[in-house]
ZAMARGU-4260 file (C-alpha; in steps of 0.2 Angstrom, whole numbers, plus 5000, padded with zeros to 4 digits):
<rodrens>
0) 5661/5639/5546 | 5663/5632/5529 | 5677/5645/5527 | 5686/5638/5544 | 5687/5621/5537
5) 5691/5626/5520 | 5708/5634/5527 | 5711/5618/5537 | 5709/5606/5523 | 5720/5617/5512
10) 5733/5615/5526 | 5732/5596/5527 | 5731/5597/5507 | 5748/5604/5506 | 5756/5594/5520
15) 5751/5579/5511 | 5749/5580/5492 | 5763/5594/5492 | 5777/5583/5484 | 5793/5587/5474
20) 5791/5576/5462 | 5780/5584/5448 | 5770/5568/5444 | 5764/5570/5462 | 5758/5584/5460
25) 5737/5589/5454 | 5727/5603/5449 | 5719/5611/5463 | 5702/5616/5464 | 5696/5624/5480
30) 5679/5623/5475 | 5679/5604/5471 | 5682/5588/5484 | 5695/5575/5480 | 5694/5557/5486
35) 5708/5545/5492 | 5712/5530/5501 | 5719/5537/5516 | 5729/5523/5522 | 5747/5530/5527
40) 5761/5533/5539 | 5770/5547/5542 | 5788/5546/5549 | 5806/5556/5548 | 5797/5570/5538
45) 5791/5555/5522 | 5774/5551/5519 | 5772/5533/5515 | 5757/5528/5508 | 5749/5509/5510
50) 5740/5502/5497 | 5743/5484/5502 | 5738/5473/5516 | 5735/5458/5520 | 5722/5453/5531
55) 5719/5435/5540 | 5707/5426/5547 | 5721/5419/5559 | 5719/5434/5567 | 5702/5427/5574
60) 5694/5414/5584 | 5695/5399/5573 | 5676/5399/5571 | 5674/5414/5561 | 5668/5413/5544
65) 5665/5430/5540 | 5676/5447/5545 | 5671/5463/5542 | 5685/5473/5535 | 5688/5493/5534
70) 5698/5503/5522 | 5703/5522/5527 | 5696/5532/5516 | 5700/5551/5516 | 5691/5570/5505
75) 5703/5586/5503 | 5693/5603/5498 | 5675/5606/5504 | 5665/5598/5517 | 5653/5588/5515
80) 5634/5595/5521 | 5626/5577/5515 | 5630/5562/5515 | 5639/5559/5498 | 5641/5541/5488
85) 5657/5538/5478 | 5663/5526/5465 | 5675/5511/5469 | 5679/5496/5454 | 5686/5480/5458
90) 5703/5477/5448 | 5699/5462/5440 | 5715/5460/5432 | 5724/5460/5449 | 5709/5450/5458
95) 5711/5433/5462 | 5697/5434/5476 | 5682/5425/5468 | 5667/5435/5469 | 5657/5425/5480
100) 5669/5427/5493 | 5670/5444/5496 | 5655/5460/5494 | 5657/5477/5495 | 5645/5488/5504
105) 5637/5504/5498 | 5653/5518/5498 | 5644/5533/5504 | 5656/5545/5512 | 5645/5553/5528
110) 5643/5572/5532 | 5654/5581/5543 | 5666/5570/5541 | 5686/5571/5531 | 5690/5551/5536
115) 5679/5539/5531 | 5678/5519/5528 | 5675/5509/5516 | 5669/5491/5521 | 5672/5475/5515
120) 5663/5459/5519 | 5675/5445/5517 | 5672/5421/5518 | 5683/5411/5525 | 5689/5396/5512
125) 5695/5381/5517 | 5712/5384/5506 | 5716/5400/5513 | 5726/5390/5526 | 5740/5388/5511
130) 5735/5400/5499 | 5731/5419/5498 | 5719/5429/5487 | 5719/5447/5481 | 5706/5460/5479
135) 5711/5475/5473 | 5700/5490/5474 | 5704/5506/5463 | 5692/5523/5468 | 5686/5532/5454
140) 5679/5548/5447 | 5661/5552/5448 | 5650/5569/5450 | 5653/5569/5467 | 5671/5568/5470
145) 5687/5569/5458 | 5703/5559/5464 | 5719/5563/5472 | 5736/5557/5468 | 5737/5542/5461
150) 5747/5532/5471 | 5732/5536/5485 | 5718/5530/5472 | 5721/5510/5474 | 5719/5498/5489
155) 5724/5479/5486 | 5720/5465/5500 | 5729/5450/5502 | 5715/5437/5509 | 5723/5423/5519
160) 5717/5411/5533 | 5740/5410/5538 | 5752/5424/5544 | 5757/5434/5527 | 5774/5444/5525
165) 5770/5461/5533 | 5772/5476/5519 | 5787/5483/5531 | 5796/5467/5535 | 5808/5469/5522
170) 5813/5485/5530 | 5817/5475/5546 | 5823/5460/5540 | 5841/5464/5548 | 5833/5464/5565
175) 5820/5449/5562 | 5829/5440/5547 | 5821/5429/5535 | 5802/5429/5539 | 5793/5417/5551
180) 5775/5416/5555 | 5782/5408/5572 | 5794/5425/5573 | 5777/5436/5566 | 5765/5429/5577
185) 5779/5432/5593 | 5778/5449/5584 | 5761/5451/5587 | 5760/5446/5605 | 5777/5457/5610
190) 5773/5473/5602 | 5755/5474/5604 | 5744/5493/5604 | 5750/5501/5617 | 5767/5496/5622
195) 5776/5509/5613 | 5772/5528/5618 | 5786/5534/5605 | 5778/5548/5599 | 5777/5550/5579
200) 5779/5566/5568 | 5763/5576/5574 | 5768/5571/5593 | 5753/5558/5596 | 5757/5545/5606
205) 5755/5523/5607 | 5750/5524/5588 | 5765/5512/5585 | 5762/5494/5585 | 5765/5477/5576
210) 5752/5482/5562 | 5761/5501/5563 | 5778/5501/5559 | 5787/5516/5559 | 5790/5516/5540
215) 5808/5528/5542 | 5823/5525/5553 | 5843/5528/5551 | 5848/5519/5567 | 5834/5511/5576
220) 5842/5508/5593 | 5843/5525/5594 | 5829/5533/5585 | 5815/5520/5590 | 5822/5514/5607
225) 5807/5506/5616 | 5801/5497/5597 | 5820/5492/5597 | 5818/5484/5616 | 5804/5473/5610
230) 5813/5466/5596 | 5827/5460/5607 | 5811/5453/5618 | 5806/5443/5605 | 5824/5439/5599
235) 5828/5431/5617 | 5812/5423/5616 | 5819/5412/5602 | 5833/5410/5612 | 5826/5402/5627
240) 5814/5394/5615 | 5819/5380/5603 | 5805/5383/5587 | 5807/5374/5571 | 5799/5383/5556
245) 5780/5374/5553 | 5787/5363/5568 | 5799/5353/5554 | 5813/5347/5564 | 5824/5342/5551
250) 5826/5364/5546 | 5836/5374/5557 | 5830/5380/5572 | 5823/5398/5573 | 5835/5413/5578
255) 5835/5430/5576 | 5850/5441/5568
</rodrens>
């Protein structure tokens, strides 16, 4: 059995670490396990690896405190037949999160298992309404696991209690313009999980959504027609809607391109 999964992880190994450029590319050992944050895309053939977000508590009821926050976290090379802790550090130099706000719970990566989380407990400030906070987390070596590439080995969260500028809305920024938490929020609400069955590289299906862009695209009336459909939803919504940005009548009204 061990055997089995061996040839599988080698395979996903490969497909995902197997890069051109040289400084991609690690020693191998078959007989080891390497640790990642397994927070990616994959779209027209291009891996694109996440290691920002940003997470808000305006994405909940206005009540909540405290959110409970998980990071994917991913091995390559053998299985696991126990339950397995491994070593994550807080960036201090690139933390602007103070501790009290945020805890880290115990990263064990469980048996059985090649995706994994890695939680975070994260308070509510009353300033978070204007102002956002970073934590970044960087995996690192210990006996149990060595580490993968290293643009997989660090995970930075941008801690807010307002709509933050998606990672992927520069890429869009001809369809949506400059951004809008009015034109995000509308975002949100359009292309929710499930609208779009446009399938992605590995052929499964509804994994596109407002939090899932697809990260590769030459002429997206064409290449992602039903994600393209939505944005001229939303566009006609500002349209027929008259919004002012933070409701400040004396800016221009809202439009889209």
């Amino acid at each position: 059995m061990k055997a089995r999964f061996l040839t599988v992880f080698v395979l996903v190994f490969t497909t995902m670490f197997g890069c051109k450029q040289e400084e991609d590319l690690i020693p191998y050992d078959t007989s080891k396990t390497y640790i990642f944050f397994n927070d990616f895309n994959l779209d027209g053939g291009t891996t694109n690896y996440i290691n920002e977000k940003s997470v808000s508590f305006a994405f909940h009821e206005m009540d909540v405190k405290t959110i409970r926050v998980g990071i994917p976290v991913g091995i390559i090379g053998m299985p696991l037949d126990q339950d397995k802790e491994y070593s994550v550090i807080v960036d201090e130099k690139e933390t602007t999160l103070s501790k009290d706000l945020y805890q880290i719970e115990k990263p064990v990566f469980h048996k059985g298992l090649i995706n994994d989380s890695l939680f975070v407990i994260l308070h509510k400030k009353a300033d978070m309404n204007d102002n956002s906070y970073a934590l970044k987390l960087t995996l690192q070596e210990n006996d149990q696991f060595l580490l993968g590439i290293s643009k997989t080995l660090s995970m930075k969260l941008n801690v807010s209690n307002k709509l933050e500028e998606p990672s992927w809305w520069e890429d869009y920024s001809q369809f949506f313009g400059p951004f809008y938490s009015e034109v995000y929020q509308q975002w949100i609400l359009t292309y929710h999980k499930g609208a779009d069955p446009t399938p992605d590289t590995s052929g499964e299906r509804f994994v596109y959504y407002w939090d899932n862009m697809p990260g590769y695209f030459r002429d997206l009336p064409n290449d992602k027609p039903i994600l393209y459909n939505h944005i001229l939803i939303v566009k006609k919504y500002f349209q027929d809607h008259v919004v002012y940005p933070n409701g400040d009548t004396s800016q221009p009204r809202i439009l889209l391109p």
